[in-house]
C-alpha positions as CSV (number, residue, x, y, z in Angstrom):
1,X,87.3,106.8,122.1
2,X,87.9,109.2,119.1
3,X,90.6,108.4,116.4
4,X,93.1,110.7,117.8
5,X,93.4,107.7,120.4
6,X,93.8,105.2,118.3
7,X,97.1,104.5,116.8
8,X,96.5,102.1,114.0
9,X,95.2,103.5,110.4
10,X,93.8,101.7,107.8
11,X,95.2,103.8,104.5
12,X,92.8,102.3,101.6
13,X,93.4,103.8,98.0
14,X,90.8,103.0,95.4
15,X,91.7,104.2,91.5
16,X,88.6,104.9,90.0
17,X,87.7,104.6,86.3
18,X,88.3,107.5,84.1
19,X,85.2,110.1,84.3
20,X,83.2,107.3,86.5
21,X,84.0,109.2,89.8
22,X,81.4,111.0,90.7
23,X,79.3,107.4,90.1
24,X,81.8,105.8,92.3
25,X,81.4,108.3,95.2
26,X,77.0,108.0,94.9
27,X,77.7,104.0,94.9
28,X,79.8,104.3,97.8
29,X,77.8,107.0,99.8
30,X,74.5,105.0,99.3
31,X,75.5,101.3,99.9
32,X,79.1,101.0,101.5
33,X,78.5,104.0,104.0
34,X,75.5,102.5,106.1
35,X,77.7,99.5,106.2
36,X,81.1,100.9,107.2
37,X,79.7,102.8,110.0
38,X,77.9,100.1,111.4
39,X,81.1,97.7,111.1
40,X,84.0,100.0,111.0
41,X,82.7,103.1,113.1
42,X,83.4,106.6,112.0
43,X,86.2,107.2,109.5
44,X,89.0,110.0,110.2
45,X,88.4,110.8,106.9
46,X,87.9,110.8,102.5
47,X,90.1,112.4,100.2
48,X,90.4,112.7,96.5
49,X,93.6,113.4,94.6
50,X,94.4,116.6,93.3
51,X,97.9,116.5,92.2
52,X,99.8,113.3,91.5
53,X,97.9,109.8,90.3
54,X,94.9,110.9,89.3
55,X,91.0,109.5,90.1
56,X,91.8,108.0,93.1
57,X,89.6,108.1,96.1
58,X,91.5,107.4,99.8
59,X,89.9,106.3,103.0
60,X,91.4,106.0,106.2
61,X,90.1,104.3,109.6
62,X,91.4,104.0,112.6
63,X,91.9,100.8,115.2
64,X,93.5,100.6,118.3
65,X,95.1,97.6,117.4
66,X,95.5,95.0,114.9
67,X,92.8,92.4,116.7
68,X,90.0,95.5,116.1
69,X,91.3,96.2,112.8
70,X,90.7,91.9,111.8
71,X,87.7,91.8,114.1
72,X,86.3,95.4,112.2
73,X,86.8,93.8,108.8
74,X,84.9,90.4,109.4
75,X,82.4,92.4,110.6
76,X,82.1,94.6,107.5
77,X,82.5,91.5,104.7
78,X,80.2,88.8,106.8
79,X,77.4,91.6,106.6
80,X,74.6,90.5,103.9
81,X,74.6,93.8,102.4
82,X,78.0,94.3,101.5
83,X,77.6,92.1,98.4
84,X,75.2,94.2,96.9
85,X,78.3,97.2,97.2
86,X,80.6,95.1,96.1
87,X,78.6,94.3,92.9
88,X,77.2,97.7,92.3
89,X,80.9,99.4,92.3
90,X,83.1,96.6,90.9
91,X,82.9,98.1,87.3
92,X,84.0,101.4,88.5
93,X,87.1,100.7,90.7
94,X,90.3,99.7,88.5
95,X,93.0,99.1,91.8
96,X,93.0,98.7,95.4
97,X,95.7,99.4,98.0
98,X,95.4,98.8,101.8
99,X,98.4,99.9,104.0
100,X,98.1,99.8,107.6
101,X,100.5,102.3,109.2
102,X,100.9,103.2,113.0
103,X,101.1,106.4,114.8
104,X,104.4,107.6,116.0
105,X,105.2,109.6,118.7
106,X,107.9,112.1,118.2
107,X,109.6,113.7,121.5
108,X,109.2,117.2,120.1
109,X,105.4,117.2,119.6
110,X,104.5,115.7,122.4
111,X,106.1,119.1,124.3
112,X,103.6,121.2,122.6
């Protein structure tokens, strides 16, 4: 099951410190990657902002439902590495935001 079938997406925004991006994304690459693929699966994708807030560094994953989403994300804290991420990027990541929105399926696009 791909994330095209899965109508539940985890929208995370991290704001990064000023200038300390590129650190950020090396931290994250190195220790939370192996990590969230083993616990979360394979992301839809990573994005950094262009226009707007500035220095922040989105995420998204998708669930089928709410129960994978919980079940997902005490996978990915209970695992004894993710402290070591957690410690190694805590200086460089000033706010968090976690939305979890769901698919909708409009009439007209589903013609196409």
């Amino acid at each position: 099951m791909n994330y095209l079938d899965k109508p539940l997406i985890d929208h995370r925004i991290y704001t990064i410190a000023l200038r300390k991006m590129p650190e950020f994304l090396e931290v994250f690459d190195r220790l939370a990657m192996p990590i969230l693929l083993e616990t979360l699966g394979h992301p839809v994708g990573f994005y950094v902002s262009q226009v707007g807030p500035l220095n922040q560094f989105v995420h998204l994953w998708a669930y089928q439902d709410l129960a994978e989403y919980e079940r997902r994300c005490l996978a990915r804290d209970a695992h004894p590495d993710f402290p070591s991420y957690l410690s190694a990027s805590g200086h460089l990541i000033t706010a968090q935001e976690t939305r979890l929105i769901r698919r909708v399926d409009l009439p007209s696009l589903l013609c196409r």
